[in-house]
C-alpha positions in Angstrom: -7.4 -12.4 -6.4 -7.0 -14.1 -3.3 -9.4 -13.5 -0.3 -7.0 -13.0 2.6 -2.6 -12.8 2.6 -2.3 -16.1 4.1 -4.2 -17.3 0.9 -2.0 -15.1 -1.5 1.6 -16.7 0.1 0.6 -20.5 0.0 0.0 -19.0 -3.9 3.4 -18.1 -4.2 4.9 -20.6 -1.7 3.7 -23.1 -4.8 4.4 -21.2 -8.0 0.7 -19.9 -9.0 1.5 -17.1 -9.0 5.4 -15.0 -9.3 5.4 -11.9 -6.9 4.0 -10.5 -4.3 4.2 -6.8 -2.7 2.6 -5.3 0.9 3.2 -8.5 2.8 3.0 -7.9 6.5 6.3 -8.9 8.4 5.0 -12.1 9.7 5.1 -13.2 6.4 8.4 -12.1 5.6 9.5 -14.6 8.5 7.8 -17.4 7.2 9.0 -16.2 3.8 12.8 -16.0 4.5 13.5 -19.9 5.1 11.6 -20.7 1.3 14.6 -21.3 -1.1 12.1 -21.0 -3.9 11.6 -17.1 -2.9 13.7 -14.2 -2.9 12.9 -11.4 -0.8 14.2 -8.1 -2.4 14.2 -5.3 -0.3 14.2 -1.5 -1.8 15.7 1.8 -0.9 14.5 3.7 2.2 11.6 5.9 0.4 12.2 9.3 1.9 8.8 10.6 0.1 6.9 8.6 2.7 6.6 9.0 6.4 4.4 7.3 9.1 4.0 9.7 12.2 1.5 9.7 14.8 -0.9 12.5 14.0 -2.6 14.7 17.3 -6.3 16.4 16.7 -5.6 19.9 17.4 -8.5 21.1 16.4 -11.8 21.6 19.0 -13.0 18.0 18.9 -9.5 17.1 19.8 -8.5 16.4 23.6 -7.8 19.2 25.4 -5.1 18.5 26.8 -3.3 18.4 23.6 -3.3 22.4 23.5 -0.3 22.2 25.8 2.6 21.2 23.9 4.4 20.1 26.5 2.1 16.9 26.5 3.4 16.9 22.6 6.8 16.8 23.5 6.7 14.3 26.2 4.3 12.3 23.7 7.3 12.4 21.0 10.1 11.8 23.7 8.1 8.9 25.2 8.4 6.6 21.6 11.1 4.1 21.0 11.5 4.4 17.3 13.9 2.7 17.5 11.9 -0.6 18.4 9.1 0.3 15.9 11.5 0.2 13.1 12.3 -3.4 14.7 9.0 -4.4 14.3 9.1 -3.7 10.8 12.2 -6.1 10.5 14.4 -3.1 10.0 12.8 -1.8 6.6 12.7 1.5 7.7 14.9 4.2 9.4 13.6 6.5 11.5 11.8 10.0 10.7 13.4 13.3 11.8 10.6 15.8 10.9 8.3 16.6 8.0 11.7 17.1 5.2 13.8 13.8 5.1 17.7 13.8 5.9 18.4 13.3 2.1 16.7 16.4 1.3 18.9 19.3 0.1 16.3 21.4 1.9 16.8 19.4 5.3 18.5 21.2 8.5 19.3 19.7 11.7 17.0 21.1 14.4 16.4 20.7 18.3 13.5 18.1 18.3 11.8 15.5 20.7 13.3 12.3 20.4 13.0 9.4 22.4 14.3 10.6 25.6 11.6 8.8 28.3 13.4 10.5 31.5 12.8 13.5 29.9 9.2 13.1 28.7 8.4 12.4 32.3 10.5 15.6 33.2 8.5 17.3 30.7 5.3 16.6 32.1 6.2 17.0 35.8 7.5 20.3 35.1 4.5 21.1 33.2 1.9 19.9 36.3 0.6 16.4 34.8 1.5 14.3 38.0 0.3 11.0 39.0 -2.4 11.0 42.4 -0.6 8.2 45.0 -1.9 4.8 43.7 -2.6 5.6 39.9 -0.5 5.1 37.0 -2.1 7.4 34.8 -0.8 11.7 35.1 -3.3 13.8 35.7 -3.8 18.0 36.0 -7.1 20.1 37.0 -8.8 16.8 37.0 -7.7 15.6 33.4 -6.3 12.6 33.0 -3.7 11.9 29.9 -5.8 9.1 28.4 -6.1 8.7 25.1 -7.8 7.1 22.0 -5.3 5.9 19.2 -6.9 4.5 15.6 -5.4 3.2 12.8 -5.9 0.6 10.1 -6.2 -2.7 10.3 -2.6 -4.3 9.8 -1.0 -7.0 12.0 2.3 -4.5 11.7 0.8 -1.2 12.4 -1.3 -3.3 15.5 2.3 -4.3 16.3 4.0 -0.6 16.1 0.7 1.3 18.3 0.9 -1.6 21.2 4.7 -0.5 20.9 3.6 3.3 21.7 1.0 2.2 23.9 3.0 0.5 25.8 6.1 3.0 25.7 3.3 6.1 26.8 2.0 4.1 29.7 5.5 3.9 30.6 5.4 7.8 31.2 2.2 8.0 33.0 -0.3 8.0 29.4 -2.7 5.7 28.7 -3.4 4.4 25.2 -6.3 2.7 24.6 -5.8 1.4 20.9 -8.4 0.8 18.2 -8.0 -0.3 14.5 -10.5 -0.2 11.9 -11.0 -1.3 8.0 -8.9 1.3 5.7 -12.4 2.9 4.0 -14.3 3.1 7.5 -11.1 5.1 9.2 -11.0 7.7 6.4 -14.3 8.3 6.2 -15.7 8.2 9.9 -12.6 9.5 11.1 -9.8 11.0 8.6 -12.0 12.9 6.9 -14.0 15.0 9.7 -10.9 15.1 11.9 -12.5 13.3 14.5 -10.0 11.9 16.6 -8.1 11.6 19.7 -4.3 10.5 17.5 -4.4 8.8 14.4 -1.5 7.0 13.3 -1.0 7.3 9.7 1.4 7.2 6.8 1.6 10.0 3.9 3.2 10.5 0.5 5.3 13.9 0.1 6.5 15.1 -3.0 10.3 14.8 -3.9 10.5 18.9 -3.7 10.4 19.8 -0.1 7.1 21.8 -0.4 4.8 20.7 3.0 1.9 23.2 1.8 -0.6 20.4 1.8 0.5 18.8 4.7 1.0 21.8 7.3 -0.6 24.7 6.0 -3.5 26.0 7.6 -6.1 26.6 4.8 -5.4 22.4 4.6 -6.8 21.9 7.4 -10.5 20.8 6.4 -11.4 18.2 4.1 -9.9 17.5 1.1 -7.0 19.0 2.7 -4.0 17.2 4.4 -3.7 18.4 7.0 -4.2 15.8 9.4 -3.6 17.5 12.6 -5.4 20.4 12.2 -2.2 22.5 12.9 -1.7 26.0 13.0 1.2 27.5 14.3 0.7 29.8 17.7 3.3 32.5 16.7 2.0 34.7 14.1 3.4 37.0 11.6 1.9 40.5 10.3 1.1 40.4 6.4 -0.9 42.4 4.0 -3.7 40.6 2.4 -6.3 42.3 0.4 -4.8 45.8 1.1 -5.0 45.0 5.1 -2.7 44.2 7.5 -4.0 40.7 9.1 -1.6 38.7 10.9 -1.2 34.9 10.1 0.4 31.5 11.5 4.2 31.5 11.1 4.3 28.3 9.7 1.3 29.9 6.8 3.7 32.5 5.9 7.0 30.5 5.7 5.2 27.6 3.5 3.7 30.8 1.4 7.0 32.4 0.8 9.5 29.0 0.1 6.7 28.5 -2.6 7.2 31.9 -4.3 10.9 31.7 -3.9 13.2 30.4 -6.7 16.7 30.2 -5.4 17.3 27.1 -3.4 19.3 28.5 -1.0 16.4 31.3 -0.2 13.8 28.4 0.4 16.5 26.7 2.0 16.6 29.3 5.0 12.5 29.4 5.2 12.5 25.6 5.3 15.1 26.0 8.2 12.4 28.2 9.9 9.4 26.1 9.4 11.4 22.7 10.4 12.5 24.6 13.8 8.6 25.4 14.3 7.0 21.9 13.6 10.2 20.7 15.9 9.1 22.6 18.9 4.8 22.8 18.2 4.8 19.0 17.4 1.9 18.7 15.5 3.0 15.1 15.0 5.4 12.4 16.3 7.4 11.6 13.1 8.4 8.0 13.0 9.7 6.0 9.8 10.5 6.7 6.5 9.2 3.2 5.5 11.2 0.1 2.9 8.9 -2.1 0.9 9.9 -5.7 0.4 8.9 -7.9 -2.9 8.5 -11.6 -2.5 9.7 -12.9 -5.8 9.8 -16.7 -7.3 13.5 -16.9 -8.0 12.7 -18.3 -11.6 11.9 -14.2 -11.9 14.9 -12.6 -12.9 15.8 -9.1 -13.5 13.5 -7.2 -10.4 15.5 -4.2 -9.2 13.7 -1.8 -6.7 16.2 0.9 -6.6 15.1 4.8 -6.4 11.4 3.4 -5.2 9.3 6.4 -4.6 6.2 4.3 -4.1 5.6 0.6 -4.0 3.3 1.1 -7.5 6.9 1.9 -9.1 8.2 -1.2 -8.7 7.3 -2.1 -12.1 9.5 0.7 -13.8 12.1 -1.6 -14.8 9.1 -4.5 -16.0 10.8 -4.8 -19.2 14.1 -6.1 -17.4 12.3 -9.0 -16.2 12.3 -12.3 -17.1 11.7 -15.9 -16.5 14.5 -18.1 -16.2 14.4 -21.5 -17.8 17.3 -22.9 -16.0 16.1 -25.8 -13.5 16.9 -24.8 -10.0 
């Protein structure tokens, strides 16, 4: 174990130890010019995503009940640059069910667009009083708190938003905290203004757990406390109750068992979270693996999480020819 990942590279920089995995991209930098090391980057994983989460739930902002700050929000960020920051191991995130889904469709969302998040937000009354830089409407101002854990790279991709939201009239103010103290004090009683935060989907295009609205509390995930506006009219418990959309879409594509049946509810639900914007969907992320080039035999293909990596363990081996 090594106490910090400046520690852990000079460790691998002199052969104590072989590999290394979750290295920030400053280290992949300083990495690339060492011809002992061989940087192997995997597949896009398409069961990951990193999105910037909104509270919609009471303790949330208020101003986040009108979607049209959501959209502007979502319009507003370059992803294009925060997949830069990441050294291009990534590729940007449509919505909650990846392009290389069977169950994807191509819907109307917000993507980065800045003349049209400001034309979002003028049209929706958030101006900007002569001499501030900041909208405001009915005396609130679009200022905002964003957390997320501590990580040079994520510090790096939320002074990217920041910086991209002031450019639209929203301020940002940015705060990061240790991994255990964000999910705890924050994640975990939904208590905050926007989170930015990565999650693990399964390969199935099932978002039950993710956008449901009985997943909203604790030890649900349902980050953003969303629940569609429209509603349907269902029976439950021999009465007629009526229910977010979204509820009864995720409800039925579970029941169904022909693909192209669920494929027509996940159309539905996509088109909803495109327009409600519970969340600003980002990057499906890469992971890179530092490897001693005396290690032979490492293959990261079909990655579905960076624990996977050693799948194909019993390919590797250690060369004995002198470099």
């Amino acid at each position: 174990m090594y106490p910090d990942e400046s520690s852990a590279v000079e460790a691998l920089r002199g052969g104590q130890i072989h590999t290394l995995s979750g290295i920030s991209t400053d280290s992949v930098r300083n990495l690339q010019s060492q011809q002992n090391i061989e940087l192997i980057g995997s597949n896009i994983i398409y069961s990951q995503y990193w999105a910037l989460f909104f509270n919609l739930n009471e303790e949330g902002p208020a101003a986040f009940d009108d979607v049209a700050v959501r959209r502007a929000i979502s319009s507003a960020v370059n992803r294009d640059f925060v997949i830069d920051n990441l050294l291009g191991y990534a590729t940007e995130a449509i919505g909650p069910i990846p392009e290389s889904s069977w169950a994807y469709t191509a819907v109307p969302t917000y993507r980065f667009d800045k003349s049209k998040a400001s034309e979002i937000l003028e049209d929706a009354g958030w101006r900007r009083p002569a001499g501030s830089e900041i909208r405001e409407k009915d005396g609130k101002k679009l200022e905002f708190t964003l957390l997320l854990i501590e990580n040079s790279d994520r510090v790096k991709i939320a002074q990217s938003i920041q910086k991209d939201l002031l450019d639209v009239g929203i301020r940002v103010n940015v705060v990061s905290k240790e991994k255990n103290r964000l999910v705890s004090e924050n994640l975990v009683p939904r208590v905050f203004d926007m989170i930015l935060y990565g999650v693990q989907t399964f390969i199935d295009p099932d978002r039950y757990e993710l956008f449901h609205s009985s997943q909203i509390d604790h030890p649900g995930l349902n980050i953003s406390s969303y629940a569609s506006k429209n509603t349907v009219l269902t029976v439950q418990g021999g009465e007629q109750i009526r229910i977010p959309e979204v509820d009864d879409l995720l409800d039925d594509a579970r029941r169904l068992v022909d693909e192209s049946d669920r494929k027509k509810k996940y159309e539905l639900f996509q088109r909803t979270i495109g327009s409600e914007v519970p969340a600003v969907f980002l990057f499906h992320p890469a992971e890179v693996y530092a490897v001693n080039k005396r290690v032979r035999g490492v293959s990261l293909e079909r990655l579905n999480s960076l624990e996977n990596r050693f799948d194909s363990i019993r390919d590797w081996f250690i060369s004995t020819e002198s470099s």
